[in-house]
Each structure stands twice: as C-alpha cells, then as structure tokens.
C-alpha positions as CSV (number, residue, x, y, z in Angstrom):
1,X,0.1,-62.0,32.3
2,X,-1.2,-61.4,28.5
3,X,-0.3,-57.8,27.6
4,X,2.0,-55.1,29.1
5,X,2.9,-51.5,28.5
6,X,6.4,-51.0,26.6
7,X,7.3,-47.9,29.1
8,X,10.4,-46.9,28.1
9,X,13.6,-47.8,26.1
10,X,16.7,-47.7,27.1
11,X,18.5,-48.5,24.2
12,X,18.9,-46.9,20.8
13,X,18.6,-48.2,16.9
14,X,23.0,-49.1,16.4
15,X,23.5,-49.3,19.5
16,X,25.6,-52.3,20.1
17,X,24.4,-54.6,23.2
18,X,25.5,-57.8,25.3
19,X,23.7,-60.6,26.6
20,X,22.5,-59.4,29.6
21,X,22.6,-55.7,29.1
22,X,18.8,-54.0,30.2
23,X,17.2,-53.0,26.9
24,X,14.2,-52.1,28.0
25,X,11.3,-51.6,31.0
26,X,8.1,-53.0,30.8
27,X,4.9,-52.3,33.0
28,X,2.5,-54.9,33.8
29,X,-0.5,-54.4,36.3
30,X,1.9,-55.1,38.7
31,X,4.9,-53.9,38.3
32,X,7.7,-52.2,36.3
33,X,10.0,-55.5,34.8
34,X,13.3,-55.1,33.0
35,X,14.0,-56.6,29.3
36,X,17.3,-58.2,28.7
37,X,19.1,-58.7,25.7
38,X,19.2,-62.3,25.3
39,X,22.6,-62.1,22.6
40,X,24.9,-60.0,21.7
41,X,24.8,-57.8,18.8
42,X,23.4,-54.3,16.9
43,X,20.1,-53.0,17.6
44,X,18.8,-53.1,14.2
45,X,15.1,-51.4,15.0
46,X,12.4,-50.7,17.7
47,X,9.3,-52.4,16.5
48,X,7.3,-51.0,19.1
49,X,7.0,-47.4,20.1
50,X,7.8,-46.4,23.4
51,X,4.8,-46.0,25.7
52,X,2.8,-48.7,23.9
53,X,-0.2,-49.9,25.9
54,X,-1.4,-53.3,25.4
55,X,1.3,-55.1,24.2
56,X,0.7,-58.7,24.1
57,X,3.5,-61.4,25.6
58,X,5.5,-62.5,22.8
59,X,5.6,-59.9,20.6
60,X,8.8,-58.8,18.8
61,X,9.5,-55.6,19.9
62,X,12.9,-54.6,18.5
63,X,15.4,-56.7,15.6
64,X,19.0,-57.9,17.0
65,X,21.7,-58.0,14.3
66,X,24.4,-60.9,14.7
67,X,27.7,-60.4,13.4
68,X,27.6,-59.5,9.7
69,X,24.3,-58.8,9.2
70,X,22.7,-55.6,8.2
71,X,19.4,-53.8,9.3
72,X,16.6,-55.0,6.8
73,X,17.9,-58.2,6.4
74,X,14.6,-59.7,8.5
75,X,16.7,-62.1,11.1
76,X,14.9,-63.4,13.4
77,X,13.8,-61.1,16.3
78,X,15.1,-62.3,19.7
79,X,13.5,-59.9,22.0
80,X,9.6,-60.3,23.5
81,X,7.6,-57.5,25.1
82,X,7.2,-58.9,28.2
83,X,8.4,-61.4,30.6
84,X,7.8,-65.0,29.2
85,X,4.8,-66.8,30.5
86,X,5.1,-70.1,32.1
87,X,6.0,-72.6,29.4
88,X,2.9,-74.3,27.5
89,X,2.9,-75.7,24.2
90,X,2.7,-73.8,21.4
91,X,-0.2,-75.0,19.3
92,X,0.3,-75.2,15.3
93,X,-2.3,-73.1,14.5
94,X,-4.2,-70.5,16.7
95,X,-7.6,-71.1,16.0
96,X,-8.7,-73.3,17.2
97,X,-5.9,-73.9,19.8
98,X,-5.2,-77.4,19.2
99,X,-2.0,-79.4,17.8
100,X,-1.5,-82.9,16.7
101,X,-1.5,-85.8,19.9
102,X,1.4,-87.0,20.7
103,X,-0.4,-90.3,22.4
104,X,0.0,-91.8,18.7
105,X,-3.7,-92.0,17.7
106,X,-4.0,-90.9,14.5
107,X,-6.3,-87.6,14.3
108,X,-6.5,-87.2,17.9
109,X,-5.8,-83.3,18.8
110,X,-4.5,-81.6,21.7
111,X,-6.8,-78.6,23.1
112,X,-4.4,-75.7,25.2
113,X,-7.2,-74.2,27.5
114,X,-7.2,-72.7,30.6
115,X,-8.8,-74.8,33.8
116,X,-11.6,-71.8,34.6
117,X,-12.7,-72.3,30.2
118,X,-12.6,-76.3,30.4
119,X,-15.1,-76.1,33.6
120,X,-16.7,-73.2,32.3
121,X,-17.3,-74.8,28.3
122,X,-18.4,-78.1,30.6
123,X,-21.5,-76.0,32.5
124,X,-22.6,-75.0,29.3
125,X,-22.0,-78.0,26.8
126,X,-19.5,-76.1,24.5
127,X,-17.2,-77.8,22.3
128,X,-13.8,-76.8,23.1
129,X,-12.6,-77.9,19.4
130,X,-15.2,-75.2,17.8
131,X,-13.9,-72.7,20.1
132,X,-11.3,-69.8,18.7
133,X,-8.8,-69.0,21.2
134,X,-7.5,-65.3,21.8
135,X,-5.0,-66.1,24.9
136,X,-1.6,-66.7,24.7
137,X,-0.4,-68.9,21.7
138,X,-3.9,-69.4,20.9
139,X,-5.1,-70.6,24.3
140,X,-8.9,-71.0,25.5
141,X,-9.2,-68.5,27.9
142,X,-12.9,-67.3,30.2
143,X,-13.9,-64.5,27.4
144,X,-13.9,-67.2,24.5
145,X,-16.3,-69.0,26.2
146,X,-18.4,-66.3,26.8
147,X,-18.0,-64.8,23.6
148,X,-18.8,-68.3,21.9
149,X,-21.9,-68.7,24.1
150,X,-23.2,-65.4,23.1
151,X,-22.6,-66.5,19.6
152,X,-25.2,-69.3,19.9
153,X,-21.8,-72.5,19.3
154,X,-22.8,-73.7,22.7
155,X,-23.1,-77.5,21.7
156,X,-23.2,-80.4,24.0
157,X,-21.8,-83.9,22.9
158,X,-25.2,-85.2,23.5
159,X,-28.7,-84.3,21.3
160,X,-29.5,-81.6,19.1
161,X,-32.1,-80.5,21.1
162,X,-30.0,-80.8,24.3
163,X,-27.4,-78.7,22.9
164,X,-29.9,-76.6,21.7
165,X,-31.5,-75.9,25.4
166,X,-27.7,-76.0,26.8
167,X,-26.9,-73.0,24.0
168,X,-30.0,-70.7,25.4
169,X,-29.2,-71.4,29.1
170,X,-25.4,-70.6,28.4
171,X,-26.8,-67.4,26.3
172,X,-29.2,-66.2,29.1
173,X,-26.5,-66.6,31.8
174,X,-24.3,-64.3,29.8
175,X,-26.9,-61.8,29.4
176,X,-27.5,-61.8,33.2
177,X,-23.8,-61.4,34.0
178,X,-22.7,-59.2,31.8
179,X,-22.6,-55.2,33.0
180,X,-24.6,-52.3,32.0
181,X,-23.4,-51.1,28.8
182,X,-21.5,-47.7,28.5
183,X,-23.9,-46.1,26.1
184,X,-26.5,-46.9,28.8
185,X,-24.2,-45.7,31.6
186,X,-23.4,-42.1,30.0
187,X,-27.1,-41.6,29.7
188,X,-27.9,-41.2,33.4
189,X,-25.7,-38.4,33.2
190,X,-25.4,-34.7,31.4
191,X,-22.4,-34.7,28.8
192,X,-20.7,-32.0,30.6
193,X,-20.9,-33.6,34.5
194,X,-18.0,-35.5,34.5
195,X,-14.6,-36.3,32.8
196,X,-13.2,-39.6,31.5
197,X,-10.7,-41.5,33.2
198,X,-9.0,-44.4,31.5
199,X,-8.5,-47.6,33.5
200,X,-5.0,-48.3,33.7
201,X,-4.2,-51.8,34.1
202,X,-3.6,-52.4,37.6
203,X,-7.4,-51.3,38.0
204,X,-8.9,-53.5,35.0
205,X,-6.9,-56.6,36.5
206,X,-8.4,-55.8,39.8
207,X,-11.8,-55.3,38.5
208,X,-11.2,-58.4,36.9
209,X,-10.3,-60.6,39.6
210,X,-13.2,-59.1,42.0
211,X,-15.3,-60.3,39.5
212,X,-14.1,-63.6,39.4
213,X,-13.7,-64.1,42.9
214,X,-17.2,-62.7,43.5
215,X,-18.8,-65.1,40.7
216,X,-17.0,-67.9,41.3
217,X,-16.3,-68.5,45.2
218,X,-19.5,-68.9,47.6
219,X,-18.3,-66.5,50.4
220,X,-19.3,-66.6,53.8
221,X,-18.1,-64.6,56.7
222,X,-17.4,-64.9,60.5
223,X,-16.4,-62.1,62.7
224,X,-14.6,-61.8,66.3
225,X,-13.3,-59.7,69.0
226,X,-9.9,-60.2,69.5
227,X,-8.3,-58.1,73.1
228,X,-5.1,-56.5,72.4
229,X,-3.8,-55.3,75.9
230,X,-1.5,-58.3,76.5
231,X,0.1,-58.1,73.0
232,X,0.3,-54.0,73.3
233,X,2.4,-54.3,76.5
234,X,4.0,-57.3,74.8
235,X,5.1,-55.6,71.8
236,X,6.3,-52.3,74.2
237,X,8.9,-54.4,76.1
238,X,10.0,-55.9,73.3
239,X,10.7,-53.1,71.3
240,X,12.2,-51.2,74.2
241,X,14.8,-54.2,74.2
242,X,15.4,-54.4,70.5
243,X,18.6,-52.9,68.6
244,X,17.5,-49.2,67.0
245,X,20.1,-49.5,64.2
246,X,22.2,-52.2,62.0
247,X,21.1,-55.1,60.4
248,X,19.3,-56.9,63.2
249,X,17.7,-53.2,64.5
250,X,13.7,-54.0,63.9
251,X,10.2,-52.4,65.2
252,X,7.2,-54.4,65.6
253,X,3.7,-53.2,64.9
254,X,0.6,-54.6,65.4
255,X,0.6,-56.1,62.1
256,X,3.3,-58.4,61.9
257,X,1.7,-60.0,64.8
258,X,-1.5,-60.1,63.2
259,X,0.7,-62.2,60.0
260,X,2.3,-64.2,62.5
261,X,-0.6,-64.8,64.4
262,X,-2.6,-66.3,61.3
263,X,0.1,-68.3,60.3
264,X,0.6,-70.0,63.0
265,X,-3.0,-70.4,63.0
266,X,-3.0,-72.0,59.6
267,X,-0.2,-74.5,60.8
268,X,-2.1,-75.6,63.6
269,X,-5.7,-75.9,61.6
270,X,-4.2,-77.9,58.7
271,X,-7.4,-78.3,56.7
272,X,-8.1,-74.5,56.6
273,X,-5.0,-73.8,54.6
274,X,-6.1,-75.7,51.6
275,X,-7.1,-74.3,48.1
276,X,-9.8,-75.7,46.1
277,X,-9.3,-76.9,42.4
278,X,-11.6,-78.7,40.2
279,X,-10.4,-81.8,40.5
280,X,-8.6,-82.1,43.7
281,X,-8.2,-79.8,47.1
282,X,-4.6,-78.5,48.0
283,X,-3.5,-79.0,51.2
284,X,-0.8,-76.6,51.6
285,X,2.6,-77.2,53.7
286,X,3.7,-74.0,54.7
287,X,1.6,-70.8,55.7
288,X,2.5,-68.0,52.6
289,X,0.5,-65.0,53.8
290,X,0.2,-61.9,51.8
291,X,-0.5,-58.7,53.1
292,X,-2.8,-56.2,51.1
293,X,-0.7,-52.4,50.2
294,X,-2.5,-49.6,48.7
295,X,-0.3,-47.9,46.3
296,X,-1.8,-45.0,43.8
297,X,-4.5,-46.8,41.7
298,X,-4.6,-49.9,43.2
299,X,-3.3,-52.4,45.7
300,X,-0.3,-55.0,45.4
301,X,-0.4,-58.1,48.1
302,X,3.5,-59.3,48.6
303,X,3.8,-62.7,50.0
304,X,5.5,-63.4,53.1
305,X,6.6,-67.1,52.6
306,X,7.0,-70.1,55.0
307,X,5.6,-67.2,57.8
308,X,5.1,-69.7,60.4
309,X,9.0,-70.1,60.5
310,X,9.7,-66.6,60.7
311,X,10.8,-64.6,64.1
312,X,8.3,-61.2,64.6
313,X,11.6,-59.4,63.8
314,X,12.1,-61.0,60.8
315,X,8.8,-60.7,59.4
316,X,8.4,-57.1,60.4
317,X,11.9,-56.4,58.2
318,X,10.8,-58.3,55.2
319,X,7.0,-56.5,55.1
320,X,8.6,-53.2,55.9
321,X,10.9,-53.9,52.7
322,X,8.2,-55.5,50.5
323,X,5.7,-52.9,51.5
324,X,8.4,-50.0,50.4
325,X,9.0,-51.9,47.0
326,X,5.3,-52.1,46.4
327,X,5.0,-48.5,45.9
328,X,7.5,-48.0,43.9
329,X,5.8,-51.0,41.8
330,X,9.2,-53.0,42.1
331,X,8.0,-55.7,43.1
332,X,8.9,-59.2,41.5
333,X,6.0,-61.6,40.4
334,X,7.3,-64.1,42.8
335,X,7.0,-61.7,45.3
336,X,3.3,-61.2,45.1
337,X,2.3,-64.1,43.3
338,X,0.7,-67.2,45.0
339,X,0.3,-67.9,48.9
340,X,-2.1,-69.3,51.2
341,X,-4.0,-66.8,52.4
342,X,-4.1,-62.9,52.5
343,X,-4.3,-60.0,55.5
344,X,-5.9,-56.5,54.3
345,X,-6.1,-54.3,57.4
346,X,-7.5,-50.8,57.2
347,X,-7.3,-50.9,60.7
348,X,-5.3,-47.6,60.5
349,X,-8.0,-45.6,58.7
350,X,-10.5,-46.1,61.5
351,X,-12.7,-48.5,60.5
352,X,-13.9,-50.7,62.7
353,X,-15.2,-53.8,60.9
354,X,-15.8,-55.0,56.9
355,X,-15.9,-57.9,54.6
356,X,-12.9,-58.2,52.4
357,X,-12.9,-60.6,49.2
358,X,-11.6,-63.2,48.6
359,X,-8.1,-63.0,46.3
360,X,-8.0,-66.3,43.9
361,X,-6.8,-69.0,44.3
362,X,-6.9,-68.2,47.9
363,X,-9.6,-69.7,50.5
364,X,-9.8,-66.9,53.1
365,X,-8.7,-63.3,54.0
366,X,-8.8,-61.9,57.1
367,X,-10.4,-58.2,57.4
368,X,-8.9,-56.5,60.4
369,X,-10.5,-53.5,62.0
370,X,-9.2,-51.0,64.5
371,X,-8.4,-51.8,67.8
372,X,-10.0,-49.3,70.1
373,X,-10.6,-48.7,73.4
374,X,-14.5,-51.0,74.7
375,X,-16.1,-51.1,77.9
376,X,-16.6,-55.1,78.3
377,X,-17.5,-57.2,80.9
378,X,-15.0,-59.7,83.1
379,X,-17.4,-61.8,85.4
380,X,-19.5,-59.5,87.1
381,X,-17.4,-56.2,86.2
382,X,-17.4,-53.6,83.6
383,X,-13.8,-52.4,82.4
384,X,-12.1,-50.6,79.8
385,X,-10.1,-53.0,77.1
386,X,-8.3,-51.9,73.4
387,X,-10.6,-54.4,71.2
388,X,-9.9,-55.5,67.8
389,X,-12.5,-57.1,65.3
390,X,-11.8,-59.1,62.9
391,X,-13.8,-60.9,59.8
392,X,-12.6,-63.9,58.0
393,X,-13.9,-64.5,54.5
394,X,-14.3,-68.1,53.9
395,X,-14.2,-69.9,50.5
396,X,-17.5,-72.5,51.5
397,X,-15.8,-75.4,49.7
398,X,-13.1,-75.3,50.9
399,X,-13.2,-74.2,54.9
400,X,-15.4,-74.1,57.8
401,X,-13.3,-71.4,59.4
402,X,-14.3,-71.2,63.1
403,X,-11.6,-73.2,64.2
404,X,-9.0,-70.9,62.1
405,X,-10.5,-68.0,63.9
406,X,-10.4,-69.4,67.2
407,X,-7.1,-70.4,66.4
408,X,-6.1,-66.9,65.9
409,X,-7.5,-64.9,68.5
410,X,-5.9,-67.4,70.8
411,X,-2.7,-66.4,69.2
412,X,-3.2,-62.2,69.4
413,X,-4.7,-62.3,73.1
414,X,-1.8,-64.8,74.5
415,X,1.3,-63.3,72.3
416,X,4.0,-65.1,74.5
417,X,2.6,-68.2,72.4
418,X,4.1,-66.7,69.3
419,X,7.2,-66.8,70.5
420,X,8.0,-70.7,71.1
C-alpha cells in the first residue's frame, strides 16, 4: 500500500499511552488496520485530522512526548499513518530515487524501483537515473514512467536518434492507453442527468489492478462442463453425518469442493501452479487458493493457504470465517494477500458461464457458473443431469491449462477422490 484513510482516533491530545495501546484505525482499500503506540508517553498533538483521505505511508500523524518533555518541543514523531511497507532502503534524496553504492565503486548509485517501472523504462529506452520518483521513499513506481514518457525524457543508452524514435513510440503508446478524459466524458451528457460519485479506494485499486492485469497478461480462456450429481449426493450424506454444533460442527457447500477440487488439481499439474516474473517463473509448492467476496463497493479475495492439505470440513470453517471478516473489512493483509490462484463463483446469481480476470501475480482463475439441471446424452440415451460450467482464465506465459482443467473436473465429478 501507498496511502490510507486516517478513520478515526481513538486517542486524545494529553492522553497518556503505552506501548501497545491502539491509538488509532486506519482504512486502506482493503481493510480497516489498527495503529499502535510504539512507546510510552503523552500525546502531544494529532497531526492529521480525523477522516483524512489519502494519507501516504509514513507520514507522522500525531507527536509522542517522552518523560519530561513538553508539547512544542518538536521530538521526533514516532507514529506513521499506516501500516509499514515491506522494508526497502531509504534512498538519500527523493528525486531521483537513488543513494550511494555500497559495492565500493566510487560514483556508482543505487536506483529503488519497482520490477513493473524497470521492465516498463526498458520497452521504452528511459533512463531510470533521470526519472523522479513519487512512490514510497522516493521509489520508481508505473505512473513515473508514464508521466516521464509523456514528458518527451524517454532516452535510450544507445543514439540520439534512437532515443529520439524510442521517446515518440513511448509517447504514442501512452496516448493510446490512456482513458478518455473527464471533460470529454461529462460532455456526452446534460449537466443535470446524473450525480457524482467519488471512487473510494477499494474501487480505484480495483480499477487499477484490472487494468494492469488486462494490459499486461495475454489471457486466454477454456471452458468445461463439469456433472455434479455424484458430488450432490456426496455432500448430502456427509452432511447428514457431520456434528450440527461445537467446534468440529461444519456444513459443506458446493464451494469448498470446488477450492478443494482445484487444489488438488494444482498439486497434481505442478507446472500450472507457477507465476511468471521477468526474470524467472515460480513454481509454487503449495496450492494458496483465494476465493473472490463481494462486499459493498468492491470485492476482497482471502487466501485459503496450503488448501491441498486441508479436510472439506476444515476448509468450509476457515472460508465461512474469512468470508464473514471480509465484510466487515477485517481482514488482515496476510489474509488476502498472495496465493496461487483464485475462485470467483457467481454461480449463486444464476449465471451460467463468464470470463473472469486474471488477479496479479496470479496465472489463472477459475469462473464458475451455475449448476443446473441439462438434458445430455449417455451412449445412446437422453437424461436429465445438474451441469456446472466452468472457465479458466490462463496467463499464456505461463500455462497451457487443459490439463489443470481436466484435472479438476476429474476431481468434482468423482468426489470420493477428494477425500484420500
């Protein structure tokens, strides 16, 4: 994350705190994160006002007082607005992001940018060293790149007129990928048609991230029926046998079948659970499948880790509790960051098929429809079967995806496999 919103406070200026002691909640896209107090000591002031939007990671937002000092006395401020970022480097001076080597060559510099600007500044010949970073302590991010190759620095290590013909390509691809412009927007419609609605940030991060995974990932699709009747009866017995209350009490549905199901299919097709980098391809141990949950505004995907290990029981617990705290937007970043692979199932909306997309750094996600009663033919005759499609998106660099697929519908039409 970059920026949150400073929601509320729970502390007051004077108030005396200890390490530890909640001081404050802070909304990301995700989710609503507590602040601790990282000392004990007086609140001295709120920097930040609460309800703030847009506060970037790292920013003071309130003044601790140590023992014996005295509000205005400009100590050090020991509080952040959000949750720290992974730790990177921070470079001496922000722009541009780059600090001394440490490899002892004199004059050599150290450039903190992100993998998607490196690959990005390489397509189009920019100089990373010429480039003014906005991200986290000064880091390179996507929109510096952009921004810089609208600006006409593109430059290429090579020729003038190379860099000059790299510059105008970089410029022109911009142009073509960049959105319609508001002002150009409105004027389809009459001022008093419609009403503005701000994009809160769950939405712009989503936006965000379609956009990327749409740009950036060459998708391709396959579809299958899968036939559900042996894993409808199988899922009655069993929860006609399982304990209705205390703590191992659990109810199956169709979809925790459908997570085990495509974990187990990852474990047995090795090379589809893989994610592709530019440099190497990951090749990933365990199957970490998350499962798509609308909420108001948006959509969280908690991960259900090392899935292939987990009883149907067990799995149908954990989403049922993941899926309640997603809601609430209490989920954890660990909770819903990473994984393998990801499930979004609108099956219980009534739609029959679709083509989901693709959730970075992921390499597939399996669309599932609703299953629904289909004449089909067995040998010569006609009979009625409940029927469930299915679509897996494919990242094309990464995964064929048949043999996944296959894999899977093996698993939902023979469910006593799942269970050994």
């Amino acid at each position: 994350m970059e920026e949150g919103k400073l929601a509320k406070w729970l502390v007051k200026e004077g108030q005396k705190v200890r390490s530890g002691d909640i001081i404050a909640e802070i909304e990301t896209d995700k989710a609503t994160m507590e602040v601790e107090a990282v000392d004990e000591g007086t609140v001295g002031s709120l920097l930040i006002a609460e309800g703030t939007d847009k506060v970037k990671v790292s920013t003071p937002i309130a003044v601790l007082l140590g023992e014996g000092e005295k509000a205005g006395a400009a100590p050090a401020p020991k509080s952040v607005a959000t949750p720290a970022p992974a730790p990177a480097p921070a470079p001496a001076a922000a722009t541009p992001a780059t600090e001394p080597a440490a490899n002892g060559h004199a004059g050599g510099t150290r450039i903190f940018a992100s993998p998607l600007a490196r690959r990005l500044a390489k397509e189009v010949g920019l100089d990373l060293a010429r480039v003014a970073g906005t991200g986290p302590h000064g880091r390179i991010v996507r929109r510096d790149i952009e921004a810089a190759a609208e600006g006409g620095t593109a430059q290429a290590a090579a020729a003038p007129a190379q860099s000059t013909a790299l510059a105008t390509t970089a410029a022109a691809a911009s142009a073509m990928a960049a959105p319609m412009a508001d002002a150009k927007i409105l004027a389809f419609y009459e001022k008093d048609s419609y009403e503005f609605v701000p994009h809160d940030g769950m939405r712009r991060v989503i936006a965000e991230r379609l956009t990327q995974s749409k740009q950036t990932i060459p998708h391709f699709y396959l579809s299958l029926d899968c036939r559900l009747d042996q894993l409808l009866a199988a899922r009655e017995r069993i929860n006609a046998a399982a304990p209705k209350d205390g703590p191992r009490a659990f109810k199956l549905s169709v979809s925790d079948f459908v997570i085990k199901a495509l974990a187990l299919a990852l474990h047995h097709v090795p090379a589809a659970s893989a994610t592709w980098t530019s440099e190497v391809m990951l090749r990933h141990r365990h199957s970490d499948v998350g499962v798509a949950v609308a909420v108001e505004g948006g959509l969280f995907t908690p991960v259900i880790r090392h899935a292939e290990l987990k009883t149907l029981g067990e799995i149908s617990n954990e989403m049922k509790v993941l899926a309640e705290r997603a809601r609430k937007r209490r989920l954890a970043p660990h909770e819903y960051q990473g994984g393998t692979t990801s499930i979004s199932n609108l099956g219980m909306y009534g739609i029959k098929n679709f083509d989901a997309v693709i959730n970075p750094p992921h390499a597939t996600i399996l669309a599932v429809g609703a299953g629904e009663k289909r004449a089909v033919v067995v040998g010569d005759r006609i009979e009625a079967a409940t029927i469930m499609s299915c679509t897996l998106s494919c990242d094309h660099r990464v995964v064929d995806g048949a043999e996944l697929l296959n894999a899977f519908r093996a698993l939902i039409e023979d469910p006593v496999r799942m269970l050994v």
